[in-house]
N, C-alpha and C positions, 0 to 999 in steps of 0.2 A: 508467953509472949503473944502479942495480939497480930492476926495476919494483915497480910498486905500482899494482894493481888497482881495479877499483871498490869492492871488500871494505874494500878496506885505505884507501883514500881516505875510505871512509862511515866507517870505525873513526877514524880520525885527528879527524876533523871531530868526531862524538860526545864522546871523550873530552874534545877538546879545550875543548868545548863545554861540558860536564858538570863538570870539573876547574875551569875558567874561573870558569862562574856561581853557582857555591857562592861564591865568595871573599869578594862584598859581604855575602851571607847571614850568611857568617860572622862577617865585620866589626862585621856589626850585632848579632850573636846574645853576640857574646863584649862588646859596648858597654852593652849590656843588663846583661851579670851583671856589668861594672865599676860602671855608675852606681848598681847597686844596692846593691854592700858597695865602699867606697875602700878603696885599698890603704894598709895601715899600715906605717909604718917598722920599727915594733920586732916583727913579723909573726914566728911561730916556724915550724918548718916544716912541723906536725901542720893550723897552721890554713891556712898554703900548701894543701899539699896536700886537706886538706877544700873551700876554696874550689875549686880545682881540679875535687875531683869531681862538686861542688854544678854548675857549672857545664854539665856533660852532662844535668843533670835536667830542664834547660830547652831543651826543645822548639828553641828559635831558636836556639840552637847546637848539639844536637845531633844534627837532621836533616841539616842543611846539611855536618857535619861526616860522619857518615857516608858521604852521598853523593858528595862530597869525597875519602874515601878510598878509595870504591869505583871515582871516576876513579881514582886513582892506583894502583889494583891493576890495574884494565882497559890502562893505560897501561905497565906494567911487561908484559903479555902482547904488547900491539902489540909491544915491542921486543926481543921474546923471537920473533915471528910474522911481521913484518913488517923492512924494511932500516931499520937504524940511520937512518943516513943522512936518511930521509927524514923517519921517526915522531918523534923528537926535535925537529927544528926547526919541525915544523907542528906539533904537537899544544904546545909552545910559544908560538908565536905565536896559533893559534884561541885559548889560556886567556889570553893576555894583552889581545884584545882582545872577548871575551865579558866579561871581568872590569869592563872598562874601560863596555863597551855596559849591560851588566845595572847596574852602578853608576849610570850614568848615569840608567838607565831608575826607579832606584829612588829618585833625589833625589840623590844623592853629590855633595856640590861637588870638583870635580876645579880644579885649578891654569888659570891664562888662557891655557896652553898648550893649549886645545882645538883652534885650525888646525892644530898640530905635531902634537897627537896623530891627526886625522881622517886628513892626507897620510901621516903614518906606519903609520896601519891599511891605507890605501888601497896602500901598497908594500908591506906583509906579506902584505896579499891576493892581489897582485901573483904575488909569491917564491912563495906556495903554491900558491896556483893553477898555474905553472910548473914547479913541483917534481912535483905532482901527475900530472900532465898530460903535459908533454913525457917523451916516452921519450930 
């Protein structure tokens, strides 16, 4: 199995972090510019696209979106920098359960599957921490 350092361990964990906690931000940012123009059936594609750009002008989406994409550039280097292997499945699972944690932190009603989600973070933590770790 190919290593991964403390560099690369603290890189994994950030992105994954960073990439993760944008998600609700953006959730709410792009619910924001819904509630405020509804989408029309007979919509042409000049006002598509305006709504579209209108939507960057707002602050709540497009902070959260920037930074977002700036995980996903930092995350395209990890796997250019560091082993496949590794950076893909943890940088993976830290955004899926930052996403899951920040949501919750922010009010998000999630499904009554929250046991299944907690034991399921608690075995990706698991896996990573493993992956991380053991040589």
């Amino acid at each position: 199995m190919a290593e991964c350092g403390a560099q690369c361990a603290l890189s994994i964990i950030t992105v994954g972090f960073v990439w993760g906690a944008t998600n609700p931000f953006l959730r709410r940012g792009a619910t924001k510019q819904e509630d405020l123009e509804r989408k029309k059936e007979d919509e042409r594609l000049l006002e598509i696209v305006g709504r579209f750009l209108k939507s960057f002008l707002d602050w709540r989406f497009s902070v959260p979106f920037v930074i977002n994409q700036s995980g996903s550039i930092l995350f395209n280097a990890l796997v250019v920098n560091f082993p496949v292997t590794i950076v893909v499945p943890c940088v993976n699972v830290i955004q899926l359960i930052a996403t899951i944690l920040v949501g919750r932190a922010l009010g998000e009603k999630i499904d009554k599957s929250s046991a299944r989600q907690t034991i399921g973070m608690l075995l990706a933590s698991t896996a990573i921490i493993g992956m991380l770790c053991v040589d």
